[in-house]
DRENTOR-318430 format. One line per 2 residues: number of its first residue (from 1); their letters; for each residue x, y, z of C-alpha. Coordinates in steps of 0.5 Angstrom, whole numbers, always signed. Layout:
NUM	A	X/Y/Z; ...
***
This chain:
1	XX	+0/+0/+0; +3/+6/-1
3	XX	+4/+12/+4; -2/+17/+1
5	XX	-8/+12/+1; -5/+9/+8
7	XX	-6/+16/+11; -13/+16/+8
9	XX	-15/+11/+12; -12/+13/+18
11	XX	-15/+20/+18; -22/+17/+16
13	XX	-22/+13/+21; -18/+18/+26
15	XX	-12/+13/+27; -6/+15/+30
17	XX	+0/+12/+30; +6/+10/+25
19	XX	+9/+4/+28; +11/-2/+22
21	XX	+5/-7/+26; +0/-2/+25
23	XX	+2/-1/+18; +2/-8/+17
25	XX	-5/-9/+20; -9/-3/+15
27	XX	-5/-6/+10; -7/-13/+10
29	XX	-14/-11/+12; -15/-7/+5
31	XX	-13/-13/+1; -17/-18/+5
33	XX	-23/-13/+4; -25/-14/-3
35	XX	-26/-22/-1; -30/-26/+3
37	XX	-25/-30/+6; -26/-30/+14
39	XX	-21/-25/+18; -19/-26/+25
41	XX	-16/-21/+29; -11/-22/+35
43	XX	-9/-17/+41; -10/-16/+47
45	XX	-16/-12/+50; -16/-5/+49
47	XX	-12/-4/+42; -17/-3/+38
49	XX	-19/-9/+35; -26/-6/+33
51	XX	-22/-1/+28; -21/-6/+23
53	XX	-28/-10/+22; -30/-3/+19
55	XX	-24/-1/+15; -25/-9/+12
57	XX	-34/-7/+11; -33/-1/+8
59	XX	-28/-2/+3; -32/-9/+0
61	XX	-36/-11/-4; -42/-11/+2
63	XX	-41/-4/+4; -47/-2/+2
65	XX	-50/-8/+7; -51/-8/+14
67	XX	-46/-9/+19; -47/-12/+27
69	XX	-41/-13/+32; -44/-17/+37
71	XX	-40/-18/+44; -39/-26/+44
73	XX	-38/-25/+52; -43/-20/+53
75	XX	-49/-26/+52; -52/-30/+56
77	XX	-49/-38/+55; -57/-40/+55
79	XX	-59/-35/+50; -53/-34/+45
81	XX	-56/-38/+41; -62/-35/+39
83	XX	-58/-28/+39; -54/-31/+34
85	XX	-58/-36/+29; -66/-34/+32
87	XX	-71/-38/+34; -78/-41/+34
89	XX	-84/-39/+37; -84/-42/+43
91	XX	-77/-45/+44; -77/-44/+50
93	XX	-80/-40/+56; -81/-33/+54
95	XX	-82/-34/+46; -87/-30/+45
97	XX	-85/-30/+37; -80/-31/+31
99	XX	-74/-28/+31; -69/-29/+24
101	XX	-62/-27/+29; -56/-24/+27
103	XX	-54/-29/+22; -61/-28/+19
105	XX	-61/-21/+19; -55/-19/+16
107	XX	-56/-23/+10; -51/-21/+4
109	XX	-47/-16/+10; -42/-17/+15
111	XX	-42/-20/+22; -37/-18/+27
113	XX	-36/-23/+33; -31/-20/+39
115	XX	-28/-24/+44; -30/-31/+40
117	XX	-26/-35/+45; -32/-34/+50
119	XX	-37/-38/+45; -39/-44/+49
121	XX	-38/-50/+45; -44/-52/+42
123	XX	-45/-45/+38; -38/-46/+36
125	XX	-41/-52/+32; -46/-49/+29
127	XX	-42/-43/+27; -37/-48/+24
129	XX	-43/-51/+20; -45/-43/+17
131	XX	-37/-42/+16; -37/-48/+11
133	XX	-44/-49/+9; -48/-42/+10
135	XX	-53/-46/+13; -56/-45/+20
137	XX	-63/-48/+24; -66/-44/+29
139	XX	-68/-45/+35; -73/-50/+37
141	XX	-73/-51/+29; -73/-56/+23
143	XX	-71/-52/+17; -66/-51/+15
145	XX	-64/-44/+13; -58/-40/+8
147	XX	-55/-35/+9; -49/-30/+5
149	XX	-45/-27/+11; -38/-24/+12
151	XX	-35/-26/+18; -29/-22/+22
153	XX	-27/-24/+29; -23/-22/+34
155	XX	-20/-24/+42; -15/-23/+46
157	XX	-15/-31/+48; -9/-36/+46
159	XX	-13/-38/+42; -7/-46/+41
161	XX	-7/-45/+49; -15/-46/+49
163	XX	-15/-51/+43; -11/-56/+47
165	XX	-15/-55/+54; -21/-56/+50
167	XX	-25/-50/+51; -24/-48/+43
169	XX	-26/-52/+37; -18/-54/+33
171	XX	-23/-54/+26; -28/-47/+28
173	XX	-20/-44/+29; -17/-46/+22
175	XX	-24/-44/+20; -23/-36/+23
177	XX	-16/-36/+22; -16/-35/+14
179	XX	-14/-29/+14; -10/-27/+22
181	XX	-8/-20/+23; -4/-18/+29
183	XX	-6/-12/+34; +1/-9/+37
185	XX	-1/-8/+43; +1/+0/+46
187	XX	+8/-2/+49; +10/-5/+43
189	XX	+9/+2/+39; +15/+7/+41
191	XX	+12/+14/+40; +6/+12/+38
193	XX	+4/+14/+45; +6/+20/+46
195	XX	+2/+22/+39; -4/+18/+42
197	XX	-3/+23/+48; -4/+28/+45
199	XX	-9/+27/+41; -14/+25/+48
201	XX	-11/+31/+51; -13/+36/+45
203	XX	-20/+33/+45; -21/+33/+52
205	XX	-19/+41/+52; -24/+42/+46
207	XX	-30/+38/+49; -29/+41/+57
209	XX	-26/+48/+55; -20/+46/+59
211	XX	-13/+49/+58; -9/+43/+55
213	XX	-5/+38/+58; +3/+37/+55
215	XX	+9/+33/+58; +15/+35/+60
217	XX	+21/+31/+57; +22/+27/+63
219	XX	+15/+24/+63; +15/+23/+57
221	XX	+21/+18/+58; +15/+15/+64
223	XX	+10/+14/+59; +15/+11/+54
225	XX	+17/+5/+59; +11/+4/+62
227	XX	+8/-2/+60; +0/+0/+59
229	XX	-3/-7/+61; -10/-3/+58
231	XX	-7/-1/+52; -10/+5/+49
233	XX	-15/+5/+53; -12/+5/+59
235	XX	-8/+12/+56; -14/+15/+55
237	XX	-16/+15/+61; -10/+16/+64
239	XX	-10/+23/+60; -17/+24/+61
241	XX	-16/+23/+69; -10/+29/+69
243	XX	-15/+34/+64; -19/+33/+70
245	XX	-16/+33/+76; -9/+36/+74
247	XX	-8/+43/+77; -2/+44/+73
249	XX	-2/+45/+65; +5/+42/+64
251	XX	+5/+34/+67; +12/+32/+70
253	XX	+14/+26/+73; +13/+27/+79
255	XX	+4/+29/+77; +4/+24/+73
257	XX	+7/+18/+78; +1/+21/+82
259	XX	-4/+18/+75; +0/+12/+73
261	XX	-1/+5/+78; +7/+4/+82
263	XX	+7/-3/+82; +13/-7/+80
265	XX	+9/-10/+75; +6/-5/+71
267	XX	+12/-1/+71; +16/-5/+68
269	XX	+16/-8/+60; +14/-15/+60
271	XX	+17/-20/+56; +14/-22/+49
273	XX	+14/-28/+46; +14/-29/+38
275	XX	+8/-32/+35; +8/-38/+33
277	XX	+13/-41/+38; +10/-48/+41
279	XX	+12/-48/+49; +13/-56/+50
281	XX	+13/-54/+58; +7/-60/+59
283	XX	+12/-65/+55; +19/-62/+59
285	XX	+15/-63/+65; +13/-71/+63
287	XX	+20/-73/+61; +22/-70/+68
289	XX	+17/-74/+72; +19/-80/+69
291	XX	+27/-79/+69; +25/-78/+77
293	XX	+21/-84/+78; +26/-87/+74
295	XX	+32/-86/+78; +28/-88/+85
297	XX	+28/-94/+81; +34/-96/+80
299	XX	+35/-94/+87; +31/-99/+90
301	XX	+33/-104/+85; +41/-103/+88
303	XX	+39/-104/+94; +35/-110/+94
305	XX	+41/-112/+89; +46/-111/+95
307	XX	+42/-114/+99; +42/-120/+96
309	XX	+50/-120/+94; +50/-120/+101
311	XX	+47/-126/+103; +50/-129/+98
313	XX	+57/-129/+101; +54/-130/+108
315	XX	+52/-137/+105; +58/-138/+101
317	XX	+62/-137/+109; +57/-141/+112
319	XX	+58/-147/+107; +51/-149/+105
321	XX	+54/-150/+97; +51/-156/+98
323	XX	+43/-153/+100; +45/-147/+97
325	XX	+40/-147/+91; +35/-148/+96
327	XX	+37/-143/+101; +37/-139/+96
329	XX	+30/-140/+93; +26/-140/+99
331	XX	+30/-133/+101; +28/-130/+95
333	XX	+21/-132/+96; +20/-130/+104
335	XX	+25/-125/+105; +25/-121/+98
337	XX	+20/-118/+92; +17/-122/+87
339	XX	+23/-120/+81; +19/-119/+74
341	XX	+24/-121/+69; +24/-113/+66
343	XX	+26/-111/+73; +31/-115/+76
345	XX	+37/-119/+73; +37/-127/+74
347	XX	+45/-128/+77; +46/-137/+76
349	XX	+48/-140/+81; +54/-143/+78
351	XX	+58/-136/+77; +63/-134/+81
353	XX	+63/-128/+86; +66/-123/+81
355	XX	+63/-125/+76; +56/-124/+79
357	XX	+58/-117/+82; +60/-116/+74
359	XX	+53/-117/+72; +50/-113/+78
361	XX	+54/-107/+77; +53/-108/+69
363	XX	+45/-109/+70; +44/-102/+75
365	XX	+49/-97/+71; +44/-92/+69
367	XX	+45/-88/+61; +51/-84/+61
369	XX	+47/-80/+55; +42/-75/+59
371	XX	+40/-72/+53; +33/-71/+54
373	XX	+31/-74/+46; +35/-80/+47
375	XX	+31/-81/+53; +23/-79/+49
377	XX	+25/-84/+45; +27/-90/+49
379	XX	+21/-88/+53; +17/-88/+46
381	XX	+19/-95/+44; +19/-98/+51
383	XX	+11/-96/+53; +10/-97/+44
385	XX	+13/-104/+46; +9/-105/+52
387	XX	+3/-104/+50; +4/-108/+43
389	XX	+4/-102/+38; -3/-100/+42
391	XX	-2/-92/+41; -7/-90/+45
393	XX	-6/-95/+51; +2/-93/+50
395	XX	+0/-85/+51; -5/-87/+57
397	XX	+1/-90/+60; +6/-84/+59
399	XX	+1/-79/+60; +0/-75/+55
401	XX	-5/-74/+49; -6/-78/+43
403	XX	-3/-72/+39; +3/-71/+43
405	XX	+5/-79/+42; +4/-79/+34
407	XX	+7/-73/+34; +13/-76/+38
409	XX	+13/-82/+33; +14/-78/+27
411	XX	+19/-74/+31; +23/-80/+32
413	XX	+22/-84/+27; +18/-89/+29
415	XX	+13/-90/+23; +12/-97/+22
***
């Protein structure tokens, strides 16, 4: 996009900034406008997400349709679906009449969701079935209906964290996420914030008749560094807060640090993870586990080695060589646990001292390879091994999900 038609944009739709995230994002949402795809924009609460849902109606082709953005958190769980996909007379208490819903009424125009994420589950599988068929029932109905709705959505959820906890639908997010434009939140924006403190101080000294704010240097620095958990909204405010109550015109830091919150935590800027980076702490943390159980294991299996490495000389001292098998037979089924033949080793009774205590120590030495690969995989192949190939049981024995083990044996290069 070229620079003219961006600042067109950003003056009819008074958006104020020139960071490269912002950019990126009008940019995107221009090129996005012309088509039907769905579009789903990320960022934290408070960077003007509802901005772009207007920029990608009002230069498409459904302009001149209707447009509703409806807040997915702000309904009710019981009455959502109705509000959405609208109902029958009589579907349930309080049906007095028929109602066509958002998707009903906006036919051939545009439909803004906020905040999905906070869609229960079952309407999630009906606004997946709108998504790949344009069809929908209404409350309490048989018919089915067809509608040519635009859909943009937009949340400030991870969307992946939701999916692996069950709270989201994987394909209703592939679905949405034709078309991802990512909000930068406030903090991410450099001098941005001061032009946007500028603009809420002119407009609050115009709407109240008020002498206008302006910063001195040294509380611009404040501003620049300040995390802004509220984003823009939380600026705005801010600045709205000193048009007020401020008696001095000229806020310096020490007026300002009386407006912004001194806690640590919102003082100092946060660290950012790249999108897209899958965090494997789940599995690090499984891998963990089992390496301690693992290592108590080999610790009790010592013991009860040296213990029984200990009777076996006591025996030789005594010379019981005669009874010797015997002996030993009835000591290890009274005064020991029953060995499993994968856990404990079978020392013949013709081997010599030494070479028992060869096979011993040889038996218990523990992997001198830590790395944790080495290890995913022997863990993989033994519990695969264990349950004879059976995946699922394998991933219920190593406590984790289906699509972990798979992803795992893909990993590893254990396919068959």
């Amino acid at each position: 996009m070229n620079t003219t038609e961006l600042q067109r944009i950003k003056q009819r739709y008074n958006i104020v900034g020139n960071c490269d995230g912002l950019n990126h994002a009008l940019d995107v949402a221009l090129q996005v406008a012309s088509t039907d795809l769905s579009v789903l924009i990320v960022g934290e609460s408070g960077v003007g997400k509802e901005i772009i849902p207007h920029i990608i109606h009002d230069n498409s082709p459904r302009r001149r349709e209707k447009y509703f953005a409806i807040n997915c958190g702000s309904i009710p769980e019981g009455t959502i679906d109705s509000e959405l996909f609208g109902h029958e007379k009589g579907a349930y208490t309080g049906a007095i009449g028929e109602s066509n819903g958002y998707f009903g009424v906006a036919d051939k125009g545009t439909i803004f969701l906020d905040e999905v994420g906070e869609l229960p589950l079952a309407t999630q599988a009906r606004l997946l079935r709108v998504l790949e068929t344009g069809e929908y029932i209404r409350v309490g109905g048989q018919e089915i209906r067809k509608t040519n709705v635009r859909i943009v959505a937009a949340t400030n959820v991870n969307m992946r964290k939701a999916i692996s906890e069950g709270k989201f639908r994987e394909d209703l997010y592939y679905r949405l996420n034709t078309i991802p434009i990512q909000i930068p939140p406030l903090r991410n924006r450099g001098n941005d914030i001061v032009l946007l403190f500028r603009l809420f101080a002119m407009q609050m000294a115009e709407k109240y008749h008020l002498p206008k704010i302006t910063l001195t240097e040294p509380a611009k620095e404040i501003l620049l560094k300040y995390k802004w958990p509220g984003n823009v909204r939380q600026l705005k405010n801010i600045t709205e807060q000193m048009s007020v109550l401020s008696e001095k015109r000229e806020i310096d830091v020490d007026t300002l640090g009386k407006f912004i919150p001194q806690d640590e935590e919102s003082t100092q800027l946060a660290t950012i993870k790249g999108n897209g980076n899958h965090s494997y702490e789940s599995e690090r943390e499984i891998l963990y586990k089992i390496l301690y159980e693992l290592r108590g294991n080999v610790t009790d299996l010592r013991r009860d080695l040296n213990n029984m490495r200990k009777q076996l000389n006591d025996a030789q001292k005594l010379n019981v060589a005669v009874d010797y098998p015997n002996n030993i037979s009835q000591q290890q089924t009274t005064n020991y646990p029953v060995a499993h033949s994968s856990s404990y080793p079978i020392v013949p009774s013709n081997m010599s001292n030494n070479a028992a205590e060869a096979a011993v120590a040889e038996e218990v030495t523990e992997p001198q390879s830590l790395n944790l690969n080495d290890i995913g995989r022997h863990l993989v192949e033994t519990a695969l091994n264990r349950n004879n190939g059976n995946r699922k049981k394998a991933a219920q024995e190593l406590g984790i999900s289906d699509r972990t083990l798979y992803r795992r044996i893909k990993q590893y290069g254990l396919e068959k």
